[in-house]
Backbone atoms as SQL, in Angstrom:
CREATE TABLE atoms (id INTEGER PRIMARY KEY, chain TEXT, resi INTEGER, resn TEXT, atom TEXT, x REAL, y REAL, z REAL);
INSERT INTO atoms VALUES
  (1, 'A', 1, 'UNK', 'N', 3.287, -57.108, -45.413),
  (2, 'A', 1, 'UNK', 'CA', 3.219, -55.665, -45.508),
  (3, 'A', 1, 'UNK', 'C', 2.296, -55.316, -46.655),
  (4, 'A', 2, 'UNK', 'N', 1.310, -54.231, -46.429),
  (5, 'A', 2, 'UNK', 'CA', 0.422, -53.728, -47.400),
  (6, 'A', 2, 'UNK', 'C', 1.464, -52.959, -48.186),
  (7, 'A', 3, 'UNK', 'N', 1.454, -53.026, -49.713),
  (8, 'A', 3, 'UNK', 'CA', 1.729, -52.592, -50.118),
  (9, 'A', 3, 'UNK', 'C', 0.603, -51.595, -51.536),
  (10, 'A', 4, 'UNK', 'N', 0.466, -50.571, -51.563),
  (11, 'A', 4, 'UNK', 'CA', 0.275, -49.848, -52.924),
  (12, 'A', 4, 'UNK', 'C', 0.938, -49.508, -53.830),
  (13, 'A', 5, 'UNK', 'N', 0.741, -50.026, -55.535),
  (14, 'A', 5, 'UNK', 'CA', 1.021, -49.328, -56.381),
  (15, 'A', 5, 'UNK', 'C', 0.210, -48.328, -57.137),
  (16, 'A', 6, 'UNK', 'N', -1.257, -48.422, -56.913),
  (17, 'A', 6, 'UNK', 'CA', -2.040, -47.379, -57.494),
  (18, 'A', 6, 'UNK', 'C', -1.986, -45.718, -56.696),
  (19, 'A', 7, 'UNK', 'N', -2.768, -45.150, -57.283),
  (20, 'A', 7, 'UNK', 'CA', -2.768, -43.778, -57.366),
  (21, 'A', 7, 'UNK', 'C', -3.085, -43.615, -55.823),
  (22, 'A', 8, 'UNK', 'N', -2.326, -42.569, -55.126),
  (23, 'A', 8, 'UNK', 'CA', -2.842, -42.535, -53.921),
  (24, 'A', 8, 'UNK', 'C', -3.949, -41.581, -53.783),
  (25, 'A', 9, 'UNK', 'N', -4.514, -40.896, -54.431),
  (26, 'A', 9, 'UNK', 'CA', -5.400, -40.085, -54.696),
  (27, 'A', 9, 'UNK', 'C', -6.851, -40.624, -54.971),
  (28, 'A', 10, 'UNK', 'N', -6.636, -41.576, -55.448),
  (29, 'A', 10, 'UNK', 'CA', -7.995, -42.507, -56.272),
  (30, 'A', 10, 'UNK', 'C', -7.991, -43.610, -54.922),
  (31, 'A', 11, 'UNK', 'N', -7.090, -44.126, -54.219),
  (32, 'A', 11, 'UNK', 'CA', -7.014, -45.201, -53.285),
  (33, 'A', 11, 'UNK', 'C', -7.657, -45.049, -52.464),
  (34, 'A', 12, 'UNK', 'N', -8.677, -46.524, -52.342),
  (35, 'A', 12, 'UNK', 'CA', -9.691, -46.366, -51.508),
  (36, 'A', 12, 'UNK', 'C', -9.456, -47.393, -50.233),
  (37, 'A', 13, 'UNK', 'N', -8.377, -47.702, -50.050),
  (38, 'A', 13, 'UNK', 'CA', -8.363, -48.934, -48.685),
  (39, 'A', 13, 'UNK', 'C', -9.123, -48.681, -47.404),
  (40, 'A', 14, 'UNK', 'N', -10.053, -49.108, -46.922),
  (41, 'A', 14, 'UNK', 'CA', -10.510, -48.873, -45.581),
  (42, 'A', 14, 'UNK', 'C', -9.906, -49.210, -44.342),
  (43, 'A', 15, 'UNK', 'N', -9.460, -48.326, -43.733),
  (44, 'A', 15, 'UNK', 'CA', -8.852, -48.588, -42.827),
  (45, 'A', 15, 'UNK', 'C', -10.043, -48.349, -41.378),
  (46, 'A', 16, 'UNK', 'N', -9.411, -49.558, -40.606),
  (47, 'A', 16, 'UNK', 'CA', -10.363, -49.314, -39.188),
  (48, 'A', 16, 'UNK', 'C', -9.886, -49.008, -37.925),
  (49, 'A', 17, 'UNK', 'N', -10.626, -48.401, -37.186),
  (50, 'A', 17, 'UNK', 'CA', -10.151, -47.160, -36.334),
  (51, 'A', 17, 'UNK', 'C', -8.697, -48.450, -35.486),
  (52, 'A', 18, 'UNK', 'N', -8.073, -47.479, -35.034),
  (53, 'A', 18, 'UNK', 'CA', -7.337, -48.387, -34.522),
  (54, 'A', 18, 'UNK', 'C', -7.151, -47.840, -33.105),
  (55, 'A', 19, 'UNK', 'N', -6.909, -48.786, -32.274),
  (56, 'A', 19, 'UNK', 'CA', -6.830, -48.880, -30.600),
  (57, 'A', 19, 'UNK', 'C', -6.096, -47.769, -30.219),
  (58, 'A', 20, 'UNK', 'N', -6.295, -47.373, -29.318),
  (59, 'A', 20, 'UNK', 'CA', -5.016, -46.905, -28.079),
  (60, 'A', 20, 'UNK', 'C', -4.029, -47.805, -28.096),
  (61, 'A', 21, 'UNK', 'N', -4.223, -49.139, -27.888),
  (62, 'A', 21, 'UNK', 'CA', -3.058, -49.879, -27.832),
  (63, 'A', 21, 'UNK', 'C', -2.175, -49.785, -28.880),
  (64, 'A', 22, 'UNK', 'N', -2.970, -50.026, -30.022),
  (65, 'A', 22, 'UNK', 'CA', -2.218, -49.924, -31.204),
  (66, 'A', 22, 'UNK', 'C', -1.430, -49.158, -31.904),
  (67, 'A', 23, 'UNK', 'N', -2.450, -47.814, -30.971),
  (68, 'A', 23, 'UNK', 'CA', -1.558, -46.471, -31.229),
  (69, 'A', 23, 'UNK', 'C', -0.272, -46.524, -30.726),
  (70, 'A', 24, 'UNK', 'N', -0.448, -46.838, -29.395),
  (71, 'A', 24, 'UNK', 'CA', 0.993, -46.564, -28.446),
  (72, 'A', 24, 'UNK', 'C', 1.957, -47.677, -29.220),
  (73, 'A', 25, 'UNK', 'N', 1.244, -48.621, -29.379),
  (74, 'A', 25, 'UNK', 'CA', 2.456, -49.127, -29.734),
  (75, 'A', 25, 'UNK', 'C', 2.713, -48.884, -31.419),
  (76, 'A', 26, 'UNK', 'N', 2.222, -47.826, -32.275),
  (77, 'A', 26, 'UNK', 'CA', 3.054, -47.421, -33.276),
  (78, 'A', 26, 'UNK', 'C', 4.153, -46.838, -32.746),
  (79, 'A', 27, 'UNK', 'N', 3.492, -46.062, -31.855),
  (80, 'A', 27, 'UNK', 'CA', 4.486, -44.817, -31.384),
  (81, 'A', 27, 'UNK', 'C', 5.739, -45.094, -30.438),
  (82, 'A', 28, 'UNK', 'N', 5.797, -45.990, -30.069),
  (83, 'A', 28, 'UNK', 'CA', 6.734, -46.607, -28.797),
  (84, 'A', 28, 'UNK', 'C', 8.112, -46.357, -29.354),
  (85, 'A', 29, 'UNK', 'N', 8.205, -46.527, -30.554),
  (86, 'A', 29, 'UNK', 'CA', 9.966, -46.422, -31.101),
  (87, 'A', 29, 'UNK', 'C', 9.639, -45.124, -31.270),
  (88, 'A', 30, 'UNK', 'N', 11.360, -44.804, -30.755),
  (89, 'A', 30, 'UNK', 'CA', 11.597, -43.582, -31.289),
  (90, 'A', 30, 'UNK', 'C', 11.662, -42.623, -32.961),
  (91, 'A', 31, 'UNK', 'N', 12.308, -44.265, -33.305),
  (92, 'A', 31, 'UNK', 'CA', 12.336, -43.800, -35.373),
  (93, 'A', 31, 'UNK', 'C', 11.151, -43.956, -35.785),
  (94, 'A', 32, 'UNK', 'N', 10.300, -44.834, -35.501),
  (95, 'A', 32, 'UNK', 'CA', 8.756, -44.984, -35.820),
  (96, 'A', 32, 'UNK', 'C', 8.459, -43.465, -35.342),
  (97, 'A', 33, 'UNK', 'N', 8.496, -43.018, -34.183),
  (98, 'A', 33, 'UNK', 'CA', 7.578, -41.967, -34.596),
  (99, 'A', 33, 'UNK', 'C', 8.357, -40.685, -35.077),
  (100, 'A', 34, 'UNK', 'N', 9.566, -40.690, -34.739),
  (101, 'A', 34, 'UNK', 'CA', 10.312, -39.540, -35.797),
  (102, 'A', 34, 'UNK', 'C', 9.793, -39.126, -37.147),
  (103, 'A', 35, 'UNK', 'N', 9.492, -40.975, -38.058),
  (104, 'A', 35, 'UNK', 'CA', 9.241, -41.182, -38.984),
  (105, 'A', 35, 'UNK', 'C', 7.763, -40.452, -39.649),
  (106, 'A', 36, 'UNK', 'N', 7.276, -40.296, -38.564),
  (107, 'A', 36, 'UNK', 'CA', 5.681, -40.445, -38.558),
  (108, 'A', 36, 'UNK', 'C', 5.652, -38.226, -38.133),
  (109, 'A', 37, 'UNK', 'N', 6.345, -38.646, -37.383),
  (110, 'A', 37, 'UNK', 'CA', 6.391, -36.394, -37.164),
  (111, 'A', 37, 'UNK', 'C', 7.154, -35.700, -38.883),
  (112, 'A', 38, 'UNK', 'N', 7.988, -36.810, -39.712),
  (113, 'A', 38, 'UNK', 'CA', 8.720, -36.127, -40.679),
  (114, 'A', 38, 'UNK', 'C', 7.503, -36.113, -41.763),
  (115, 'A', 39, 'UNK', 'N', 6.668, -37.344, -41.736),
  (116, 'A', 39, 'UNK', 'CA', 6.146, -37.381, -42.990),
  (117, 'A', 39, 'UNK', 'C', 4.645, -37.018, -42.732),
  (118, 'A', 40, 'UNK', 'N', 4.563, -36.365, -41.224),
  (119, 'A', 40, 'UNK', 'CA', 2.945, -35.416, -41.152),
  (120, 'A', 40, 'UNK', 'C', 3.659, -33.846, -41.836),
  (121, 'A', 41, 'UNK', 'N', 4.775, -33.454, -41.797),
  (122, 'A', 41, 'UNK', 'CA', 4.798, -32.397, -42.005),
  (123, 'A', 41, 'UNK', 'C', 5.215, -31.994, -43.589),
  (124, 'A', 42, 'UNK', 'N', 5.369, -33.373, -44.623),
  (125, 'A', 42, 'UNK', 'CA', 5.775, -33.402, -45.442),
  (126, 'A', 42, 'UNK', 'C', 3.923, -33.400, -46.356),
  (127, 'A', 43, 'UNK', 'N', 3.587, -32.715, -47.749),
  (128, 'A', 43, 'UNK', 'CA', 2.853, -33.096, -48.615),
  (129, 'A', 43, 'UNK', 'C', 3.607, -33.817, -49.437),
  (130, 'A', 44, 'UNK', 'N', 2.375, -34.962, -49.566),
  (131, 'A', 44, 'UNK', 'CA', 2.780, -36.627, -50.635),
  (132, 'A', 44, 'UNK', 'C', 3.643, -37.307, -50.162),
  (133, 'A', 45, 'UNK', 'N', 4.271, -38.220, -51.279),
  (134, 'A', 45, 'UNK', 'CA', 5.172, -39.382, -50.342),
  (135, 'A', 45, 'UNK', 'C', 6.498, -38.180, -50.710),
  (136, 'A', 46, 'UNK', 'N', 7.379, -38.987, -49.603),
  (137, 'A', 46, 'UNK', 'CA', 8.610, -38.769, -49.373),
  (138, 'A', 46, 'UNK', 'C', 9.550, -40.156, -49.868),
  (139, 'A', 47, 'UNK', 'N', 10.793, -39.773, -50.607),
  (140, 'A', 47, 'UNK', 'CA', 11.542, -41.070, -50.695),
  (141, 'A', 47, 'UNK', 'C', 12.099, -41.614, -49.813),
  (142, 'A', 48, 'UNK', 'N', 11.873, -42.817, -49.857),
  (143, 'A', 48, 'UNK', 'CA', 12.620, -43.623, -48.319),
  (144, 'A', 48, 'UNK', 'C', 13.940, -43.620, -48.206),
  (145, 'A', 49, 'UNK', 'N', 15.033, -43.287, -48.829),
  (146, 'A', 49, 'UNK', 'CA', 16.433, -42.433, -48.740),
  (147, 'A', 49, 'UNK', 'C', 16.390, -41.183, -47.665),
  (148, 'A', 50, 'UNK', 'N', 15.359, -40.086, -48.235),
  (149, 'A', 50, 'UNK', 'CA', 15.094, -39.246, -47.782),
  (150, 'A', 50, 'UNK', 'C', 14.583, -38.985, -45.999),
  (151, 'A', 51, 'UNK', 'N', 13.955, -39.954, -46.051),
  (152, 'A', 51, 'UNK', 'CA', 13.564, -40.298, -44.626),
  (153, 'A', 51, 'UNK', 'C', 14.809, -41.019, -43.875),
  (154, 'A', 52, 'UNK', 'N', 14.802, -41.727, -44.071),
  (155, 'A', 52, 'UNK', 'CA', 16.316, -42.408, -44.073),
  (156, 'A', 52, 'UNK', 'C', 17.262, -41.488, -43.201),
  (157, 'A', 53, 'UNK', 'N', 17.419, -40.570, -44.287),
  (158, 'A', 53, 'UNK', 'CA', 18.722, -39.640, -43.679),
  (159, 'A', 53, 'UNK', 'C', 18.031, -38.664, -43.466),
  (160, 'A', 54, 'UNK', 'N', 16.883, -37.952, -42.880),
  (161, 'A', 54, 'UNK', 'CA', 16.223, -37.221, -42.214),
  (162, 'A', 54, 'UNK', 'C', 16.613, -37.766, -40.125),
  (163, 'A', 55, 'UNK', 'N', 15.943, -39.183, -40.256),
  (164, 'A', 55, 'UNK', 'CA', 16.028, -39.506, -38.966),
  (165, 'A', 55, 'UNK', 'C', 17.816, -39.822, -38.705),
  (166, 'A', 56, 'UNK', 'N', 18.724, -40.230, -39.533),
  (167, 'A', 56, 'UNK', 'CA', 20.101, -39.999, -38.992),
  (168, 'A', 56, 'UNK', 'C', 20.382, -38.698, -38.577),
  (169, 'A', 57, 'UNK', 'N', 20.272, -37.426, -38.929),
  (170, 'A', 57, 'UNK', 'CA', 20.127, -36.150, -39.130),
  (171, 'A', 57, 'UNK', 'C', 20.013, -35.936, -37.393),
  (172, 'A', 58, 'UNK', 'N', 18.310, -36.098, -37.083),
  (173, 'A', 58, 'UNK', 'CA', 17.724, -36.472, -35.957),
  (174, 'A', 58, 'UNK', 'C', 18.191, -36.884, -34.771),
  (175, 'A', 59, 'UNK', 'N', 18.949, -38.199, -35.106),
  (176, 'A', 59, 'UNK', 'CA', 19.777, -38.915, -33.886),
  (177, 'A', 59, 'UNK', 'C', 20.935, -37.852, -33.718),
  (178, 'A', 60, 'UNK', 'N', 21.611, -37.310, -34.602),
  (179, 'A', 60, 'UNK', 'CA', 22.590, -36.484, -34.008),
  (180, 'A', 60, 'UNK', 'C', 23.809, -37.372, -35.303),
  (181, 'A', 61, 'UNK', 'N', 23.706, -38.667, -35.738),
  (182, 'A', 61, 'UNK', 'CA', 24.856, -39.446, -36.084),
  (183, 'A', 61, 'UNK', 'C', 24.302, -39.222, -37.775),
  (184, 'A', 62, 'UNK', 'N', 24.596, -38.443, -39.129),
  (185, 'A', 62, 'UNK', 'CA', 24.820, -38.523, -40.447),
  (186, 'A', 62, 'UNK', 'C', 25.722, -39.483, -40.883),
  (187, 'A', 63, 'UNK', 'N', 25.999, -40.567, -40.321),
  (188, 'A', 63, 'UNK', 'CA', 27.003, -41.223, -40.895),
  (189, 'A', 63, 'UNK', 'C', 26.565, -42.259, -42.355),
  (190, 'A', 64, 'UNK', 'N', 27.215, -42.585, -42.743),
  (191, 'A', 64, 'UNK', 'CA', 26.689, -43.801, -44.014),
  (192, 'A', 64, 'UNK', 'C', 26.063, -44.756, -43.302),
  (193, 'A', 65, 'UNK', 'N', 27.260, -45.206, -42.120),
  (194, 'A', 65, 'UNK', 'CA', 26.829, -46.612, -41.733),
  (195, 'A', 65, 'UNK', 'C', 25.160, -46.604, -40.836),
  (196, 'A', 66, 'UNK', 'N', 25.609, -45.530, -40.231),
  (197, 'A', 66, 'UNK', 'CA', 23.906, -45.197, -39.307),
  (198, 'A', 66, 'UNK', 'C', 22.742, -45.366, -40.112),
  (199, 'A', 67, 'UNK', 'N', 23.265, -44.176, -41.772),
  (200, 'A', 67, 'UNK', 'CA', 22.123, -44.170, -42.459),
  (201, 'A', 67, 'UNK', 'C', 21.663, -45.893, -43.498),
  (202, 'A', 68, 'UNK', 'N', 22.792, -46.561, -43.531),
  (203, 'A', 68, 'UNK', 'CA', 22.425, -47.635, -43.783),
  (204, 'A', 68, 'UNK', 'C', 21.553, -48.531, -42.661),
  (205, 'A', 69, 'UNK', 'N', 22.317, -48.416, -41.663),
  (206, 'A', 69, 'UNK', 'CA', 21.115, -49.429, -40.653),
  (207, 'A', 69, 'UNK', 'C', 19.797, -48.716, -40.430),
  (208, 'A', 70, 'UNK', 'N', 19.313, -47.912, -40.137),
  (209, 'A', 70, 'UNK', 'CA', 18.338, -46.668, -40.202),
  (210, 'A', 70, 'UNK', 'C', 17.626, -47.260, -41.609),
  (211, 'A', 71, 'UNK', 'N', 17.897, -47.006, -42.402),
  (212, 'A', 71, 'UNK', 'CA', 17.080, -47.475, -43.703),
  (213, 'A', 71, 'UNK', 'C', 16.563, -49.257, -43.921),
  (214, 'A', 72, 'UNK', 'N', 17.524, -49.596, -43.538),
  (215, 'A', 72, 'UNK', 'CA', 17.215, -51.265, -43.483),
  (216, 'A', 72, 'UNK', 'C', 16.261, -51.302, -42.229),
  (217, 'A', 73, 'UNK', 'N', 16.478, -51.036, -41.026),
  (218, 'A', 73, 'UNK', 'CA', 15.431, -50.839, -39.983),
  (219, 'A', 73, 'UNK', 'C', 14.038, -50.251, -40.810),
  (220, 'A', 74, 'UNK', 'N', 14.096, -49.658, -41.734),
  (221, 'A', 74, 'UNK', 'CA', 12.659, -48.948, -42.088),
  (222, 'A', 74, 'UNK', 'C', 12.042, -50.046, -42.722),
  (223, 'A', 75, 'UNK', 'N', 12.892, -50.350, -43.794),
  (224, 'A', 75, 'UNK', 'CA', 12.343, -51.579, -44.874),
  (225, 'A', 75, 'UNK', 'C', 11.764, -52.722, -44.009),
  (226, 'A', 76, 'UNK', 'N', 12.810, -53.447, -43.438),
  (227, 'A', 76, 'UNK', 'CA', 12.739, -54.646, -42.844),
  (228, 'A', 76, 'UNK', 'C', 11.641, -54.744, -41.362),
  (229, 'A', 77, 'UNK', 'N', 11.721, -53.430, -40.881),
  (230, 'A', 77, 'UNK', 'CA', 10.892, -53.100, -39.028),
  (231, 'A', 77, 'UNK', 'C', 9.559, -52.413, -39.407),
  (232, 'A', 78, 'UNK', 'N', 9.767, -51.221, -39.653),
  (233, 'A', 78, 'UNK', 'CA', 9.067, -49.975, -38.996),
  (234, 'A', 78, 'UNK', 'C', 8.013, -49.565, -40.452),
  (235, 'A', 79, 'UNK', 'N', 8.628, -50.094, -41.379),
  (236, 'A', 79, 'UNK', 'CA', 7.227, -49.744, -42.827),
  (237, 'A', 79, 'UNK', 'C', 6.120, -51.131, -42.646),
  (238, 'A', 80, 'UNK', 'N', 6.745, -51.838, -42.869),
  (239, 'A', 80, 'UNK', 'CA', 5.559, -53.456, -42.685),
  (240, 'A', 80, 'UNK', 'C', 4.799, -52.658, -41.518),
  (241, 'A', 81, 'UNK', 'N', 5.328, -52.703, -40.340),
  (242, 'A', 81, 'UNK', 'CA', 4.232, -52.003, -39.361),
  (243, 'A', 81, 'UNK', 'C', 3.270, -51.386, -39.395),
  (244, 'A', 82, 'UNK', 'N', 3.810, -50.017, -40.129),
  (245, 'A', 82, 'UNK', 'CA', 3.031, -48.995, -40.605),
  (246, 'A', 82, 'UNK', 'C', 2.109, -48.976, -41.435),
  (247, 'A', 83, 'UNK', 'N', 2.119, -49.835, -42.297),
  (248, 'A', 83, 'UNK', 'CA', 1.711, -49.970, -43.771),
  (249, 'A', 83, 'UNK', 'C', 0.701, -50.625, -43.266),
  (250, 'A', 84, 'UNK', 'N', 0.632, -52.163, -42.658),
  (251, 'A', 84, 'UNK', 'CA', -0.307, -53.196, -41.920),
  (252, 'A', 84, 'UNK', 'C', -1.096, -52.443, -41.399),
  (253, 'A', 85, 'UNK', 'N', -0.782, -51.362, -40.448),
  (254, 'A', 85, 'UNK', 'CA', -1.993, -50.481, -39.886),
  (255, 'A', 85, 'UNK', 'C', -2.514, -49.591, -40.247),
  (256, 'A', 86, 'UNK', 'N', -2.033, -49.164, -41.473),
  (257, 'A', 86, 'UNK', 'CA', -3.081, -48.577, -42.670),
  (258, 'A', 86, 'UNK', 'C', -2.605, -46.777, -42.188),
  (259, 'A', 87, 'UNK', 'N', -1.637, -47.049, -41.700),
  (260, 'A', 87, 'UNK', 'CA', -1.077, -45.501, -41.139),
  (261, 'A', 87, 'UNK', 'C', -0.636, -45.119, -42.442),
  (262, 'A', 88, 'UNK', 'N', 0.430, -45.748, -43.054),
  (263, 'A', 88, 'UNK', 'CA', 0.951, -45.056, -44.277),
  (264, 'A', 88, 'UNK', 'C', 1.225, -45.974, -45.686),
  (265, 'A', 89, 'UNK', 'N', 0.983, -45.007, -46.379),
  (266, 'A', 89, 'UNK', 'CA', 1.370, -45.844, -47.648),
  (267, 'A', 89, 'UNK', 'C', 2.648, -45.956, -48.401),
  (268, 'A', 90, 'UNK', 'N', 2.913, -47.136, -48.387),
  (269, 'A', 90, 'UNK', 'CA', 4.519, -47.832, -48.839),
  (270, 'A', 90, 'UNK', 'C', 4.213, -47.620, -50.753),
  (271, 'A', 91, 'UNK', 'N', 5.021, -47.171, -51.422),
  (272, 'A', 91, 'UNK', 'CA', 5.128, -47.558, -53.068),
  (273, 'A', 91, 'UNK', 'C', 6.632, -48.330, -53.075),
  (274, 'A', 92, 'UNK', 'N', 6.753, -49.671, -53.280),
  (275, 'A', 92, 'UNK', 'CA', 7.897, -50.782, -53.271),
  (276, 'A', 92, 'UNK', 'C', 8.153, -50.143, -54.836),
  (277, 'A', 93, 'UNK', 'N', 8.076, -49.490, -55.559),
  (278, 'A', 93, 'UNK', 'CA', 8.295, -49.194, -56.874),
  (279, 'A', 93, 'UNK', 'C', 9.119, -48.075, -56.927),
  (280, 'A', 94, 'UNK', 'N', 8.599, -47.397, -56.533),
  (281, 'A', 94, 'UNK', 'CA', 8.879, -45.736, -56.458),
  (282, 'A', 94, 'UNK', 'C', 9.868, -45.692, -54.955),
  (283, 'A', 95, 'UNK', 'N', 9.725, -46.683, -54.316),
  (284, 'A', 95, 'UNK', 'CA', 10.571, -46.906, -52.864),
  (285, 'A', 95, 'UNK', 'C', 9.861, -45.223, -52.273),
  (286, 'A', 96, 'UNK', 'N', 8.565, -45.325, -51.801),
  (287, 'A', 96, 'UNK', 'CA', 8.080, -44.110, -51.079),
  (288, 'A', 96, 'UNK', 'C', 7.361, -44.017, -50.348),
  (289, 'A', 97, 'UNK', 'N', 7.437, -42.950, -49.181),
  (290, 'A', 97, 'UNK', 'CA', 6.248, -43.500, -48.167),
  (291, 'A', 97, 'UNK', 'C', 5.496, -42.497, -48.382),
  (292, 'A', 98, 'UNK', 'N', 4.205, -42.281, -47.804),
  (293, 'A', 98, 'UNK', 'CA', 3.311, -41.443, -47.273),
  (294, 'A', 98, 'UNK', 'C', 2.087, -41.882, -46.565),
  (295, 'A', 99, 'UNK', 'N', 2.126, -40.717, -45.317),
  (296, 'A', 99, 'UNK', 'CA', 1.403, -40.633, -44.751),
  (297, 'A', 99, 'UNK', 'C', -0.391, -40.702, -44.821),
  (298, 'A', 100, 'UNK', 'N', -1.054, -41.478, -44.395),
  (299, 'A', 100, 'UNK', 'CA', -2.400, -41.514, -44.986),
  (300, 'A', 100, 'UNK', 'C', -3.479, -40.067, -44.830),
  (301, 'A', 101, 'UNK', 'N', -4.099, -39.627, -45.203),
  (302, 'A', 101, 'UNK', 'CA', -4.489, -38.439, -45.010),
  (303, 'A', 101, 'UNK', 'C', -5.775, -39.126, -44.132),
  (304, 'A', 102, 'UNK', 'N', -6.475, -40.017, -44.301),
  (305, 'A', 102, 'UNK', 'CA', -7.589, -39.992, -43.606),
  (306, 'A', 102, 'UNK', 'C', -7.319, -40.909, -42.380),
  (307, 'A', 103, 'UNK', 'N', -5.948, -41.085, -41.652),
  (308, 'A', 103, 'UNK', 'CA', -6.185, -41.053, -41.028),
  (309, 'A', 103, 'UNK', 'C', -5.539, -40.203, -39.346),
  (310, 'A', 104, 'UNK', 'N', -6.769, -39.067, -39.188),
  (311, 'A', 104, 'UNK', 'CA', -6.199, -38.019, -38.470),
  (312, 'A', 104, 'UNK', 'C', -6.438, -39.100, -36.819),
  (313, 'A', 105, 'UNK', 'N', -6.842, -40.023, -36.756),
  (314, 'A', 105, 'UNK', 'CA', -6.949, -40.030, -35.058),
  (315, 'A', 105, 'UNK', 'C', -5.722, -40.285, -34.317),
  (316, 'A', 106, 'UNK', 'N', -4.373, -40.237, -35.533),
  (317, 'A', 106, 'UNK', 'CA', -3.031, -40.346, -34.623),
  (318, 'A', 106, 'UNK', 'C', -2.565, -39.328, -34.488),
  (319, 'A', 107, 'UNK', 'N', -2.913, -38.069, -35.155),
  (320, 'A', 107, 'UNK', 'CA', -2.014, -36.832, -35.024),
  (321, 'A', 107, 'UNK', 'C', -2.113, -36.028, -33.613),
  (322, 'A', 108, 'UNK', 'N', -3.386, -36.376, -32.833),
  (323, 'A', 108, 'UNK', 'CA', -3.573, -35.579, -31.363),
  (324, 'A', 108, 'UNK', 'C', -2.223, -36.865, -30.865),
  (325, 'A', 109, 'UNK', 'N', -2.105, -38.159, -30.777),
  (326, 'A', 109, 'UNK', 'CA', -1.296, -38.561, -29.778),
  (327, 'A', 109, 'UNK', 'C', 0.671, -38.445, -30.631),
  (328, 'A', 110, 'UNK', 'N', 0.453, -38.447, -31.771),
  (329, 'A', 110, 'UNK', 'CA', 1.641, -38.311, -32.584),
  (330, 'A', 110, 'UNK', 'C', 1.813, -36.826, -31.951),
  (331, 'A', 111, 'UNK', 'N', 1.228, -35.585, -32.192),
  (332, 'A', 111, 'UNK', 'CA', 1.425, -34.271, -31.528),
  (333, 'A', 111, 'UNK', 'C', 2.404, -34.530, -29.790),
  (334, 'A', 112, 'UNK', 'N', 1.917, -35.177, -29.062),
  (335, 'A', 112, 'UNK', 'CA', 2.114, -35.525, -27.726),
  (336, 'A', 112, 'UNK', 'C', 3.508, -36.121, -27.715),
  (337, 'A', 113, 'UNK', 'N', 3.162, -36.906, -28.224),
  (338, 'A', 113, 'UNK', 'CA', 4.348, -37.623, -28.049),
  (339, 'A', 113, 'UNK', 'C', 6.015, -37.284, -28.625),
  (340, 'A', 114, 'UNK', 'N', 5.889, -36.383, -29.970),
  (341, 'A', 114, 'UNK', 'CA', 6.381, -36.142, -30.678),
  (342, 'A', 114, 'UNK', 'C', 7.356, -34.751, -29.911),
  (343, 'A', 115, 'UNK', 'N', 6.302, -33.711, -29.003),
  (344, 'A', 115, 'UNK', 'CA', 6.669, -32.352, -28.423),
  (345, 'A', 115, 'UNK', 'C', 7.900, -32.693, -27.278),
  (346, 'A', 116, 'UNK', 'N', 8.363, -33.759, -27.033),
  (347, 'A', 116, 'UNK', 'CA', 9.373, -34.056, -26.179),
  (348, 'A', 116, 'UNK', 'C', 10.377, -34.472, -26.356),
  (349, 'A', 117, 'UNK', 'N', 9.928, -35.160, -27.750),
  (350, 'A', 117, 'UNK', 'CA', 11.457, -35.678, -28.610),
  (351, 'A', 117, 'UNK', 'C', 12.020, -34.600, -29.340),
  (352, 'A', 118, 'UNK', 'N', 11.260, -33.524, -29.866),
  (353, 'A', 118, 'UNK', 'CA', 12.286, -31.677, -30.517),
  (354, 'A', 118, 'UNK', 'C', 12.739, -31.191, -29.450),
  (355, 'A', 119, 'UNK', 'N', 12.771, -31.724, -28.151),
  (356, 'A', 119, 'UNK', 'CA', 13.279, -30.340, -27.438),
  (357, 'A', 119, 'UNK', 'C', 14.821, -30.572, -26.846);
């Protein structure tokens, strides 16, 4: 898993365009892209607690135990993922995610995909 501790502001990682395939398959889980609709609508990182119990919220189930597996699913599944594909940036310090700003070519299929899971 990519991880950053520098400034996300100054951070220059290049990221390269990434597939359709690659897209769909960010998007294929449901918490992956929950994850990914909470923290386009969020400015800067969000704490991974916070997200955490955003997507329990989501499922319908606030429980501890949900929000414990839900959070370990993030750490252990769905951030390495994310992070590897240069979608978002992990701080293992600050325990925080955020969303990459430059890269917009997921938000037309994140939009799509996303309008069926609020309703």
């Amino acid at each position: 898993m990519r991880t950053e501790t520098t400034d996300p502001a100054t951070s220059s990682i290049d990221t390269a365009e990434l597939s359709p395939t690659a897209i769909f398959d960010l998007l294929a889980d449901d918490r992956r892209r929950y994850a990914l609709h909470y923290l386009s609508r969020k400015v800067g990182a969000v704490p991974l607690g916070e997200l955490a119990e955003q997507i329990a919220v989501h499922e319908g189930d606030p429980t501890r135990d949900r929000y414990d597996r839900i959070l370990t699913g993030l750490y252990h599944n769905h951030l390495p993922k994310l992070s590897d594909s240069g979608v978002v940036r992990y701080d293992p310090e600050r325990e925080t995610v955020a969303l990459r700003d430059e890269d917009e070519q997921l938000a037309p299929y994140l939009k799509l995909s996303v309008a069926d899971d609020l309703q």
